[in-house]
N, C-alpha and C positions, 0 to 999 in steps of 0.2 A: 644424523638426525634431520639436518635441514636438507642435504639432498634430496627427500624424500619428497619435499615440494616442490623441487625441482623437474626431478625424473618420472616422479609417477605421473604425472599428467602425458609425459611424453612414451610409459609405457602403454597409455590409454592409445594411445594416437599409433602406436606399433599393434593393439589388439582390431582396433578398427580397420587396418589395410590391411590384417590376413583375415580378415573376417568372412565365411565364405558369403556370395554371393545367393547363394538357394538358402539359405536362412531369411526370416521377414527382415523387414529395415527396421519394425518397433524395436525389436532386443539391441539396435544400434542405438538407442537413446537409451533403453536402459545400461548400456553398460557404462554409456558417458555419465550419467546419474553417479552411476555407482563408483565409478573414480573420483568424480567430482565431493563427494558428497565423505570418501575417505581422505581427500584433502583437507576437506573444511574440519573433519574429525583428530587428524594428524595436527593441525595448526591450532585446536581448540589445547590438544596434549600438551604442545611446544608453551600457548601459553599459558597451563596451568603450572607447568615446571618453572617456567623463567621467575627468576629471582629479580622484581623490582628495583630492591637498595641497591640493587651492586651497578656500579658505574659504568665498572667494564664490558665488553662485548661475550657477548655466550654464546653456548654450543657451538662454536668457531669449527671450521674442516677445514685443511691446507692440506693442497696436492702441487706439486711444480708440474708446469704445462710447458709453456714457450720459454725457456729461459733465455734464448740468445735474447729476446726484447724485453726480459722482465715480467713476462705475463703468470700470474698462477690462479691456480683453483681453489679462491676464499671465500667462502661463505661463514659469518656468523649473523646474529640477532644482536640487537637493543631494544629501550623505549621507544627509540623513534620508526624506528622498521617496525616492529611488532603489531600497533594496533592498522597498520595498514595492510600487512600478511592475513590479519583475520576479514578485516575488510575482502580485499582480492578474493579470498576462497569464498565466502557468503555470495557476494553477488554475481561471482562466478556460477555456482549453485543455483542461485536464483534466477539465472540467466539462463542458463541451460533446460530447465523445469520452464520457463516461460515462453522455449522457442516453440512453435507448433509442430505439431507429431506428424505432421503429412509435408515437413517441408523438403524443396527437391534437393538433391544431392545428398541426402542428411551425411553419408562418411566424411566428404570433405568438410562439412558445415562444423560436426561435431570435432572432426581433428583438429581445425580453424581454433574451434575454444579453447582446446585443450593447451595445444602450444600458445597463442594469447596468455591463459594463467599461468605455462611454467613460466614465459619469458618475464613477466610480470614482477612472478615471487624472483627471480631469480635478480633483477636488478635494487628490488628491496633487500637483499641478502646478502651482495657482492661487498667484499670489503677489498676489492680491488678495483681501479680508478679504469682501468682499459676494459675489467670485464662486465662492471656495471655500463659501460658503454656500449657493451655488444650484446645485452640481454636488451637495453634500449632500443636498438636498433633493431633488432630480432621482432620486438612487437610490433613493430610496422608492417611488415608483412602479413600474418592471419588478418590483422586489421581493414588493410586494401582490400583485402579479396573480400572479407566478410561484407566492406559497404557497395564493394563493385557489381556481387553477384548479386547478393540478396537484398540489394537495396530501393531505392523508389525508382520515379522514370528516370531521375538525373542524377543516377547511380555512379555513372562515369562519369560523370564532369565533378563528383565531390569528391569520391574517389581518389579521381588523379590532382586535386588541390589539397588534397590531404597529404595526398603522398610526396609532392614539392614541399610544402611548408614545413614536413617533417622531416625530410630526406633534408632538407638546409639547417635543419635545427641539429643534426645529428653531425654534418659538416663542422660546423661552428663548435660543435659540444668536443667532436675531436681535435681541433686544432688548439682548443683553451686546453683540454686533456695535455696534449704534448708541448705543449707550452708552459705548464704547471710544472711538469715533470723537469723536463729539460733546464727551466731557468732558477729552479731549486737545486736542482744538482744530485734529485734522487736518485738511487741505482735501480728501481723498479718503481712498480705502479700502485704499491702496496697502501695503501688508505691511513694508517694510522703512523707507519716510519713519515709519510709524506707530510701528514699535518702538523708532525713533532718538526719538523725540520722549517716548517711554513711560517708554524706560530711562535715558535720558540717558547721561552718562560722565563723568570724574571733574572737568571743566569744568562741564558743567551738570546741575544735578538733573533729576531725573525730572519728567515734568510731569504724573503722578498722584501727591497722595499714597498712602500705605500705610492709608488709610481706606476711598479710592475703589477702588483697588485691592481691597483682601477684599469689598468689594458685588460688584465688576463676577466677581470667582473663584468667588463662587457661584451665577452666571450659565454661565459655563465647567465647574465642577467637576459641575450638574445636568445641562446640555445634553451632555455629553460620558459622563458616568456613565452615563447612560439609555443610551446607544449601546454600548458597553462590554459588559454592562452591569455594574458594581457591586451588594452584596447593599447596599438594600432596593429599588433600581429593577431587578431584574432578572426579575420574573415574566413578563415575555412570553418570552424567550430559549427556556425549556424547552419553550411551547409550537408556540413556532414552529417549532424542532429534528424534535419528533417528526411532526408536521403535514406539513413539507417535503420534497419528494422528496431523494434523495442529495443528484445534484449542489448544486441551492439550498442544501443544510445546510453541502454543501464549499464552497462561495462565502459563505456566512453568517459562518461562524465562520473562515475559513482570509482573507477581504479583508475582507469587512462592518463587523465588530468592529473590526481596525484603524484605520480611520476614527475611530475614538472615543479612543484612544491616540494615533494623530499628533495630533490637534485638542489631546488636551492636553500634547502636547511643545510643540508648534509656537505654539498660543495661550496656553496656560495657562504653562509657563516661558517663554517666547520675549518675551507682551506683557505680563506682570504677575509679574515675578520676584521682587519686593519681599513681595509677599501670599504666593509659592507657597511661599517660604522659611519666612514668619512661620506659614503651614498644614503645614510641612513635618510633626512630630510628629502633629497630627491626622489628615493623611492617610495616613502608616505606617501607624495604628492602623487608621483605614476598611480599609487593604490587607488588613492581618494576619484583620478580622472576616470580610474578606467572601471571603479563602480559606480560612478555618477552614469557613464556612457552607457554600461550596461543596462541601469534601470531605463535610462531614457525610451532606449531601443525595446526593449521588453515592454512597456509602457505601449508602444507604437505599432503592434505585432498582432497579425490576424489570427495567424497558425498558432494553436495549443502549444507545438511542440518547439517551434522560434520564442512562445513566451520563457516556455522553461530554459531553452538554450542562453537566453539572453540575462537571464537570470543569474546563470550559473557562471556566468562571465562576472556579473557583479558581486556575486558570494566567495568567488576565486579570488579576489582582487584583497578582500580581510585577509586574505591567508598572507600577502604583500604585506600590508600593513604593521600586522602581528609581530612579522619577523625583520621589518626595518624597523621599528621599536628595542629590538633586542635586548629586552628585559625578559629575566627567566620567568614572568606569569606571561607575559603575552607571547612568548615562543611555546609553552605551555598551553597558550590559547589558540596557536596557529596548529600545534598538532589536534588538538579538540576539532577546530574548523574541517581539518582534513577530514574527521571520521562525519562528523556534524552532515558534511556537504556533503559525502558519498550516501548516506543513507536517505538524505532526504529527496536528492536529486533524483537518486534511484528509483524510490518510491513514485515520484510524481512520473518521468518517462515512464515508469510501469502503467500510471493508470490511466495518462493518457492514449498509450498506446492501449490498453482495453476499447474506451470509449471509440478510438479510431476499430480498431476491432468490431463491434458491434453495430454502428453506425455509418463505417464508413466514410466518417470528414474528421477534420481538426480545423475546420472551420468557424471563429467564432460568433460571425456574424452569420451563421446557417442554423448551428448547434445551441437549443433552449430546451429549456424544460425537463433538465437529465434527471432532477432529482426528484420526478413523479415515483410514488411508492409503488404505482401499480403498473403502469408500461413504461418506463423510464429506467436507470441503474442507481438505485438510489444507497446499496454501498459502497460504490464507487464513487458517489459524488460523496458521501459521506470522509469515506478515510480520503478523497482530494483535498476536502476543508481542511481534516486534521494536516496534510501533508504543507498546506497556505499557510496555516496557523504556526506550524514546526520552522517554514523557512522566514516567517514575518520577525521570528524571536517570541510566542508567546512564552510565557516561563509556565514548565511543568517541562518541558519539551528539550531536546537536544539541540537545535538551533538557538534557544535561548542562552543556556550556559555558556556555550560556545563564542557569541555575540557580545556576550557581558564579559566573559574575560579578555575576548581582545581589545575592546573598547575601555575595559577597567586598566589594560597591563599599556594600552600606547595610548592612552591621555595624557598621562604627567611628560611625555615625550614630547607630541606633537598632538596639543593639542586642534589647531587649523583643519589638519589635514583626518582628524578621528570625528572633527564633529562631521566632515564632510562626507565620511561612510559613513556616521549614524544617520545620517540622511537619507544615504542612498538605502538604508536598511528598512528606513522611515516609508520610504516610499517603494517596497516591494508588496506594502500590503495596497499600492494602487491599484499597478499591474494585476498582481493576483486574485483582488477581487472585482475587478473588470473581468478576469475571464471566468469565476465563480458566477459571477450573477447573467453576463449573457448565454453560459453555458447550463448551467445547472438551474437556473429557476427561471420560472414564464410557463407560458404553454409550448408543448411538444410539439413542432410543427408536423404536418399530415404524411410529411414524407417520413417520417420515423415514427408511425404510429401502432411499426410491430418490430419490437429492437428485442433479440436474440438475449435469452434469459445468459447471464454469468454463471461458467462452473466454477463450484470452486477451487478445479486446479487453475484458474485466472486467479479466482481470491485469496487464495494461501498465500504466495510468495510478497503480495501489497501486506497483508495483514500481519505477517512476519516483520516487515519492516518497521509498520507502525508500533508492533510492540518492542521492538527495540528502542525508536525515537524517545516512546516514552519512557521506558526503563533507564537507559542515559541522560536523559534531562532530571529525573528525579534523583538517580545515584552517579553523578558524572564523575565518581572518585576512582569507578570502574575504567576510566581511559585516563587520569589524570595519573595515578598511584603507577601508571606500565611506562610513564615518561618523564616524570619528575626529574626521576635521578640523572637519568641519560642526558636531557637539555640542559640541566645545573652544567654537564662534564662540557657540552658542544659548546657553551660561551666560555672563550679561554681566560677571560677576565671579565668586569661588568663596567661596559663603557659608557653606563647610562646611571644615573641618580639610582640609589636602592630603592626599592619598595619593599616595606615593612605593613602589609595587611594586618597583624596580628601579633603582638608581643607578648613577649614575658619581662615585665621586668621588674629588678632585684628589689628588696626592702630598703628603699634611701629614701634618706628626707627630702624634701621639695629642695631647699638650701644648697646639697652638694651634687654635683656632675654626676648623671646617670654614664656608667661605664662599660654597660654590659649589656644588649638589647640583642635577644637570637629573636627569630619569626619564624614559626611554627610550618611544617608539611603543607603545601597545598594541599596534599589528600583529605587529611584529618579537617583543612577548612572544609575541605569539599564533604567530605564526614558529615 
């Protein structure tokens, strides 16, 4: 059942290189459509079957691969993979629909995607510690080429910084890899024998100490950072952004990035809880610098598409926060952020890359007056506001919920280090309405006084987005109720004060000791 999102992308990409040659190149977009599009339909089935309560992993496949090294062929689902699987195929979808119908190459361009999504799903799916590494690695590849060929003039120089910063992230991610392995004493690479052995329970200890443990976290915390990325590993990000055509920027920051936040849900609390706890305060603080650094930088930025990049550096950095809190609402809230951040970021790379479409610059001391009704783009400037609005936290919106629970679940934590991202959250609505008001309102200067009307196959896949933001921001119990259960199982204990949002409790007089205090589903709060 989960192969399916594996292989079918990759049998799209075997239909594309026998494809003959005297046929046109359009039926090459459509048949990527049409893979793409039974992906997202495949992954909508997966999650209408998944069973929320159940703690444990579903739809699981075990094949034996490389045994002399331990390797084998596991894939199942959870909460925590799930809502990022339906992420991956949507703006996979949307990326694909958004690429232009005359662009060159299109067989390799479209195979590029295709492998990009399987490798993608295929590391959200691995419940194996050496093959989740080589589905990571795998995406690197479609990646380079996608910003080398099709990219701006300084296509090669992002390119090949991309591909160092991540070819060292991949380095580092495999040496912690067999080093988890090896100093635990597991006989494979197997994800949940591994973590049973790691974390122990309250029969047996752990079988790393908390020494071994903070070596192997700075292993995870570099290799996962760099992908992410966190401020001081994050200078390839902005170049890669401006370099990349749309789509690739919407698949960059809207799945890409992800990768680097589930790596450290999934390894960093899941195989080394002991260390992630004892870093918990250090890594608040990392959060708090490196969205303060973000805003600043975005704040200071010419380019449309450097603001969003810089941006997206400071919204990544809550997703830290959330999870060095490690309380079951704000690791609750760090999965929200992940869905949160890919939709909205998505949305905005989309519509700046229209206006660059149309116009020509991402310039914002060039670009005024977008949002004239009558030679202007004035629902493009419209759904940009809603997209400013969604990422500022207004509440109706997905960036809101998202926002409030991470800031609700790592207050009683750290408080210092939470007002300091409320801040930096404070001041996205700087940046973003400095580039609303130079860009979108004034008069239209004379050099753009005949800007190419919007079709709506531009408009469809922005306007798909926004109606999502909002459908999540008003029902956010729809991503919350797919992960509940699973992050309850990912913290092996609660090393942090309970939070009790909502109780029940028994009929006793004021007088005698309350004995018995349960707190209710976050869904049903979310209800």
């Amino acid at each position: 059942m989960l192969s399916v999102l594996v292989w079918l992308p990759l049998v799209g990409v075997l239909l594309l290189a026998i494809w003959p040659k005297s046929i046109d190149t359009k039926y090459v977009r459509f048949v990527t459509l049409a893979v793409a599009s039974l992906v997202l339909a495949w992954t909508i089935y997966i999650a209408i079957q998944f069973n929320p309560k159940q703690v444990t992993m579903q739809f699981g496949e075990f094949a034996p691969w490389i045994k002399s090294i331990g390797l084998n062929y596991h894939l199942a689902v959870d909460g925590l993979s799930l809502p990022l699987l339906v992420l991956n195929s949507l703006l996979t979808l949307i990326a694909i629909w958004s690429t232009e119908p005359d662009i060159e190459r299109p067989r390799f361009y479209y195979s590029l995607m295709l492998v990009l999504n399987s490798s993608v799903a295929g590391a959200f799916l691995a419940q194996d510690v050496l093959l989740f590494f080589l589905f990571y690695e795998l995406e690197i590849i479609p990646l380079y080429f996608l910003i080398a060929i099709w990219g701006g003039a300084r296509r090669s120089y992002a390119a090949t910084k991309f591909l160092l910063y991540t070819a060292f992230s991949g380095i580092v991610l495999l040496a912690t890899f067999l080093g988890i392995v090896w100093l635990s004493g597991a006989s494979s690479f197997a994800y949940e024998p591994l973590r049973a052995i790691i974390v122990g329970s309250s029969d047996t200890p752990s079988g790393l100490t908390l020494k071994l443990q903070l070596i192997l976290m700075v292993g995870i915390l570099l290799g996962f950072g760099i992908k992410i990325p966190f401020f001081p590993l994050h200078t390839w990000l902005p170049d890669a952004h401006v370099e990349a055509s749309t789509p690739v920027s919407v698949l960059l920051a809207g799945v890409l990035l992800k990768l680097g936040t589930y790596g450290l849900l999934r390894y960093g609390v899941g195989l080394l809880p002991d260390a992630w706890v004892y870093l918990g305060p250090w890594l608040a603080v990392w959060a708090a610098v490196s969205a303060l650094y973000g805003t600043s930088c975005a704040i200071s930025q010419q380019d449309m598409k450097k603001v969003v990049a810089y941006a997206s550096i400071a919204h990544m950095a809550f997703i830290l926060l959330a999870a060095a809190a490690s309380t079951e609402l704000s690791m609750i809230a760090a999965v929200c952020q992940m869905v949160s951040h890919g939709l909205i970021s998505g949305l905005l790379f989309l519509l700046v890359g229209v206006v660059y479409k149309k116009t020509g610059s991402r310039d914002m001391f060039f670009l005024r007056g977008l949002l004239n009704p009558e030679r202007g783009l004035p629902l493009i400037g419209s759904m940009m506001i809603l997209g400013v609005m969604a990422s500022a936290g207004i509440p109706g919106m997905v960036g809101f919920i998202s926002e409030f629970l991470t800031f609700r679940g790592s207050f009683p934590i750290f408080p210092v280090q939470t007002l300091f991202c409320m801040l930096a959250t404070g001041l996205t609505a700087v940046y973003f309405l400095l580039m609303i008001n130079r860009v979108f309102f004034g008069r239209l200067p004379d050099e753009l006084d005949s800007i190419p009307p919007v079709k709506w196959s531009d408009r469809l896949p922005a306007m798909i987005l926004v109606a999502l933001i909002f459908l999540l921001g008003i029902q956010p119990s729809y991503i919350v109720r797919w992960s509940e259960a699973q992050i309850a199982a990912l913290i092996p204990y609660n090393p942090r004060p309970p939070q009790i949002m909502i109780t029940d409790l028994p009929d006793q007089s004021l007088d005698s000791p309350i004995s018995v205090v349960t707190s209710r589903p976050l869904a049903d709060i979310a209800d």
